[in-house]
N, C-alpha and C positions, 0 to 999 in steps of 0.2 A: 029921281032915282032911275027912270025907264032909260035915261040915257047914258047914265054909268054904268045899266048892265049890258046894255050895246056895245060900250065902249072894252068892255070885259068879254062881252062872245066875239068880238070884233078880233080883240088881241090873242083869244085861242085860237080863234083859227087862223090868224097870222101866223103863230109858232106851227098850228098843225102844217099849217102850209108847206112852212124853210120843213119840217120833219119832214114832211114824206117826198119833199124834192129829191130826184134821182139823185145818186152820189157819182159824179164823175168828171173827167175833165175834157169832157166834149166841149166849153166852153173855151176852152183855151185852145188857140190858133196855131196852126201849122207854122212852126219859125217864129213863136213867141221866145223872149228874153226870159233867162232863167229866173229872172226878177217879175216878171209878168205872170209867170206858174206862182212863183210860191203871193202875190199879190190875188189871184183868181183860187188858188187850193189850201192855201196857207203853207204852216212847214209841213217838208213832209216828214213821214213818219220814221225812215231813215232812208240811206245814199248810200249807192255802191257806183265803185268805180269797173270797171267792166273791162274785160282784160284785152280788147282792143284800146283800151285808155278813156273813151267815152264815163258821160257819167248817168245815173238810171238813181231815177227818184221814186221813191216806194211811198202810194197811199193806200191806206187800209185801213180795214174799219174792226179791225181782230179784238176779241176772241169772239164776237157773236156773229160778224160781219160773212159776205158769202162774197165779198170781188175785192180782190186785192188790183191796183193800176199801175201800172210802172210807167215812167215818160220818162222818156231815153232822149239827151240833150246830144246834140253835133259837138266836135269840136272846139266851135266857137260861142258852145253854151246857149245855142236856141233848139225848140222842140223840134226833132227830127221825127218822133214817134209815141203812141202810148197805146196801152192796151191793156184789157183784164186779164191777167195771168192767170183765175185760178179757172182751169179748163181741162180737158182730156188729152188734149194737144200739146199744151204745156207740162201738165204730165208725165205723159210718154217719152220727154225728154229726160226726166229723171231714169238715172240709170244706176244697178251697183258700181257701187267703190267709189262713185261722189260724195265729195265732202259736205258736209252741214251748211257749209259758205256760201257754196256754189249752189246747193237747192234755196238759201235766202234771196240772192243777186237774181233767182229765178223766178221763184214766186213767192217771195217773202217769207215772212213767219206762219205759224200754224195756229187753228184755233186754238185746239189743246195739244198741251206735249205732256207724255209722261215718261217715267222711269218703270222699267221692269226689272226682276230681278232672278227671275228662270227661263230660259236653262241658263246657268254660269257662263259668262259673268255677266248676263244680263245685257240690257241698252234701252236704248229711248225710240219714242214713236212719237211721232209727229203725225197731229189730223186737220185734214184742211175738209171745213165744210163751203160747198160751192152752190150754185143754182144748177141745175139738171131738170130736166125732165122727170127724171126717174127721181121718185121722193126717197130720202132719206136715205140714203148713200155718204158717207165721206171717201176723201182718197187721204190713204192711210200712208206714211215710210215708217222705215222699221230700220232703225242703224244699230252700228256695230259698239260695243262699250269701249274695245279697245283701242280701235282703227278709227270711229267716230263719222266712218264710213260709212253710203247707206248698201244695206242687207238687198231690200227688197221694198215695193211697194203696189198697193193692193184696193180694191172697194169694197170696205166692209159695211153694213148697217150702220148707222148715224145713231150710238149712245143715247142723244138726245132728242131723239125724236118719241110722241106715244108710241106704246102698243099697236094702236088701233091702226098707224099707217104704215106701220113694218107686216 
């Protein structure tokens, strides 16, 4: 019996282990084949083609996740680049009157999205929670219902954070 429950603490902390491994694809080699990414990251989560033509692969770990990674393949389909989009930097690049598209190909999807519906005609908000210093922040967009445009975008309190750390 002493040795089955070995082999049973043995196998938690195996899995604890893969769990709490970083998520990223620091593993994966500068001019690795796009077949070498998704062999090291699995699929990704979606593909956007990028309006130089290049192609940008999105992993993420949404809706509780805090780092979205894009790897951005060359022409001839090897890693030129990757990086965690969800940032201040990246951000700040969101500007009014981009489209929903163009904020995804940027930093993907959001944790949570809602519908609102005052003042007339209403629209959707997009909230991406990220790592910060500052606890309990998200950065919020705010689009347009008609235009599907974004309005604005902002760091409100993080919904989902206690009391006790707001």
């Amino acid at each position: 019996m002493p040795a089955r429950r070995l082999a049973t603490v043995l196998a938690i902390l195996a899995l604890a282990g893969c769990a709490l491994r970083p998520y990223s694809p620091a593993a994966v080699p500068a001019g690795a084949a796009r077949t070498e990414v998704l062999r090291i990251m699995g699929p990704p989560t979606a593909t956007y083609t990028m309006p130089d033509g290049h192609e940008r692969l999105e992993y993420n770990r949404m809706p509780f996740g805090r780092q979205t990674f894009m790897i951005d393949l060359d022409a001839a389909g090897r890693v030129a680049h990757w990086e965690n989009v969800l940032d201040e930097n990246h951000f700040a690049a969101i500007r009014p009157g981009m489209a929903a598209r163009d904020v995804l190909r940027l930093i993907g999807p959001p944790s949570l999205a809602s519908h609102y519906h005052l003042p007339a005609p209403g629209g959707d908000t997009w909230m991406y929670r990220f790592q910060t210093i500052q606890r309990c922040i998200v950065f919020e967009i705010s689009f347009d219902a008609v235009t599907g445009k974004v309005l604005e975008g902002d760091y409100p309190p993080d919904p989902g954070c206690p009391d006790e750390w707001m």
